[in-house]
C-alpha positions as YAML, in Angstrom:
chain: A
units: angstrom
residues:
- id: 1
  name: UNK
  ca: [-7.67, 15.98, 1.57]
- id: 2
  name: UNK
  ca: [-4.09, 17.08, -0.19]
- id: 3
  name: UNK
  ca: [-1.57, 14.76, 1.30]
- id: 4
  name: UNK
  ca: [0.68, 17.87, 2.68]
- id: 5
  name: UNK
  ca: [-2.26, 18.74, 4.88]
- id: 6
  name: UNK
  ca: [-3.35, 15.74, 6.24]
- id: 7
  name: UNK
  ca: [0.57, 15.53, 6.94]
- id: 8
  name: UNK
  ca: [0.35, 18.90, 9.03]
- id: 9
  name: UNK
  ca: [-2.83, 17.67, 11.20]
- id: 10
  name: UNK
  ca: [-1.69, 14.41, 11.48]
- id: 11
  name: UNK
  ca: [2.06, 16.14, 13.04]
- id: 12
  name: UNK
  ca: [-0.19, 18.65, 14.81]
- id: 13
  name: UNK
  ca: [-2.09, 15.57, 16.70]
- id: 14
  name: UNK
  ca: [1.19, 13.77, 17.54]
- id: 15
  name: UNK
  ca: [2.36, 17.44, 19.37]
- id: 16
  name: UNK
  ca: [-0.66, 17.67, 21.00]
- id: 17
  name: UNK
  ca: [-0.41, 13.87, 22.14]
- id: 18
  name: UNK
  ca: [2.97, 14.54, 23.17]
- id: 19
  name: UNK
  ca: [2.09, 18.07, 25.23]
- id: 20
  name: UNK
  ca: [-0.58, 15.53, 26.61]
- id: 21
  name: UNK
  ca: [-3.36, 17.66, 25.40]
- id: 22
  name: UNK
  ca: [-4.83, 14.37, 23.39]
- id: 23
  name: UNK
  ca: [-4.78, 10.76, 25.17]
- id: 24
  name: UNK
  ca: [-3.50, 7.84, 23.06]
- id: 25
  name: UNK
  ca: [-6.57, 6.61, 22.16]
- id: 26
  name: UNK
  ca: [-7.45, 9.62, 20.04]
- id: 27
  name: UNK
  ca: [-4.10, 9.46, 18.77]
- id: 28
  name: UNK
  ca: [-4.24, 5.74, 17.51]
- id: 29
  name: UNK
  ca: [-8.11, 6.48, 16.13]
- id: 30
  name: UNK
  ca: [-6.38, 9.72, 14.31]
- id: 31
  name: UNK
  ca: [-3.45, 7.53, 12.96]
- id: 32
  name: UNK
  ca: [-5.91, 4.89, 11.69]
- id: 33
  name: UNK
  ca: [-8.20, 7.62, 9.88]
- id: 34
  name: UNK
  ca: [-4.95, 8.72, 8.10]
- id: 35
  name: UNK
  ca: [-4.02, 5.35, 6.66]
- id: 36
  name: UNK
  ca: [-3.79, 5.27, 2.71]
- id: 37
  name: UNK
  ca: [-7.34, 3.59, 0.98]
- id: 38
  name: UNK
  ca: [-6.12, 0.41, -0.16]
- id: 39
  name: UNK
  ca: [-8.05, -0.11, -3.58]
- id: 40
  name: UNK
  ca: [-8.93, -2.97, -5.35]
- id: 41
  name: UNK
  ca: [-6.63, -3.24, -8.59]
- id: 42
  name: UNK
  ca: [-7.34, -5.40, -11.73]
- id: 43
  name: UNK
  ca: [-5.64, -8.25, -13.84]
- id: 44
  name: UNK
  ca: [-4.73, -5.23, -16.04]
- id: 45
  name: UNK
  ca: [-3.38, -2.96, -13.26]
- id: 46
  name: UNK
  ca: [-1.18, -5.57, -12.29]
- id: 47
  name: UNK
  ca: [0.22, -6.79, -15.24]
- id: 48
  name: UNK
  ca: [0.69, -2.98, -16.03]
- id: 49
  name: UNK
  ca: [2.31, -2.40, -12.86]
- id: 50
  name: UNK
  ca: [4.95, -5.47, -13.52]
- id: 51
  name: UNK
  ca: [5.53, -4.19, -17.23]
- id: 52
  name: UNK
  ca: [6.15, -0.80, -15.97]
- id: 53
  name: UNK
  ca: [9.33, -1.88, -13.44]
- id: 54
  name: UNK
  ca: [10.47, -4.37, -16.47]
- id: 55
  name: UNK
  ca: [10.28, -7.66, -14.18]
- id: 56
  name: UNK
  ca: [9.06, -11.04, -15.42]
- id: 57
  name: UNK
  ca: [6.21, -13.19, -13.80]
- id: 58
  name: UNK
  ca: [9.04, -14.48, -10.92]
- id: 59
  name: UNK
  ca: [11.16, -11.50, -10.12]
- id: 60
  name: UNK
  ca: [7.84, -9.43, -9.30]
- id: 61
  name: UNK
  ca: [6.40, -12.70, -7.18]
- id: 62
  name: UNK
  ca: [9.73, -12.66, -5.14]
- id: 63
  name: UNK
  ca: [9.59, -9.20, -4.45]
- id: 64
  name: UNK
  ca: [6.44, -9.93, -3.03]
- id: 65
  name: UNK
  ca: [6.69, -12.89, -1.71]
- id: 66
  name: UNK
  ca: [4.54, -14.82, -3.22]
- id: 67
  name: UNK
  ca: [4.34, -17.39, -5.92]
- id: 68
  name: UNK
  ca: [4.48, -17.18, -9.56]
- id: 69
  name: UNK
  ca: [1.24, -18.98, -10.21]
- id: 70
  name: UNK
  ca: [-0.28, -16.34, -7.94]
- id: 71
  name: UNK
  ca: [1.20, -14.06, -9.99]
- id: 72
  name: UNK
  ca: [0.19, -15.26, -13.04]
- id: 73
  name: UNK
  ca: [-3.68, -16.15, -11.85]
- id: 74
  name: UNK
  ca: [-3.87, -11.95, -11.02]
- id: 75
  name: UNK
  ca: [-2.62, -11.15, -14.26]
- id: 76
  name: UNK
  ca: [-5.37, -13.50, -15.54]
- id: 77
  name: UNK
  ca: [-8.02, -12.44, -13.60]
- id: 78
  name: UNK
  ca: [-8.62, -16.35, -12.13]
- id: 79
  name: UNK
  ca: [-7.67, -14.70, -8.72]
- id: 80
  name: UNK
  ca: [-7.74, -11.12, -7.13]
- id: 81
  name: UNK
  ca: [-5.08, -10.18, -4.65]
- id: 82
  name: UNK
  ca: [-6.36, -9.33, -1.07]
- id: 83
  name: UNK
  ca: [-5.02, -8.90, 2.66]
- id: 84
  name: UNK
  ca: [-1.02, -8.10, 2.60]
- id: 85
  name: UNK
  ca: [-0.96, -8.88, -1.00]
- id: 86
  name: UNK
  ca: [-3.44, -5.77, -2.42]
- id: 87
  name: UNK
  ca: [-1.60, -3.77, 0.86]
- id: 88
  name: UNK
  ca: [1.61, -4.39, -0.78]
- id: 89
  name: UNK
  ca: [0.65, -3.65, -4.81]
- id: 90
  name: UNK
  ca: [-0.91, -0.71, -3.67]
- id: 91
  name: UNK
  ca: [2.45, 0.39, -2.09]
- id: 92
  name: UNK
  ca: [4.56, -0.67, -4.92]
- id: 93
  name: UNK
  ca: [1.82, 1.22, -7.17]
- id: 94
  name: UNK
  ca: [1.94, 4.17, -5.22]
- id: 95
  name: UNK
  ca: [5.93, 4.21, -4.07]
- id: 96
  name: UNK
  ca: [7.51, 2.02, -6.62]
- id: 97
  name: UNK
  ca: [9.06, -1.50, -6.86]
- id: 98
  name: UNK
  ca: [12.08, -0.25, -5.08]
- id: 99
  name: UNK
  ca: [10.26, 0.16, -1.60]
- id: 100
  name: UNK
  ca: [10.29, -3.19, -1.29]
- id: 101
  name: UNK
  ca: [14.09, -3.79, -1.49]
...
């Protein structure tokens, strides 16, 4: 579904939550259906995402607080990112580096 009109329900459900026409349970089960998909991303995606916003191996692990050797075992494929971590590349892929300043 195009992002603009999953924006337009997803307002639509919030006035009809508000005008008390939806209960807050349907609203939270609505809000959780419109989450991004958080998809897996390769050693290759991430060193590609990293190249892209010119950071080295350290820089990018700070702004994701997280170590360089995790880092560095991503971009090698030893380790995959997961939980918060994949969450968070996913934004940075999708928003940029600078939504994490």
């Amino acid at each position: 579904m195009a992002k603009g009109i999953l924006d337009a329900v997803h307002e639509t459900a919030r006035d009809l939550s508000e005008a008390g026409v939806m209960d807050s349970v349907t609203l939270r089960e609505f809000d959780a259906m419109c989450l991004p998909e958080i998809r897996p991303l390769s050693a290759t995606d991430i060193r590609r995402m990293r190249r892209r916003y010119k950071v080295s191996q350290a820089v990018f692990a700070a702004y994701l607080n997280t170590s360089i050797s995790t880092v560095q075992k991503w971009e090698r494929g030893d380790k995959s990112p997961n939980g918060i971590s994949l969450k968070l590349l996913n934004l940075v892929e999708s928003k940029g580096l600078e939504v994490l300043l």
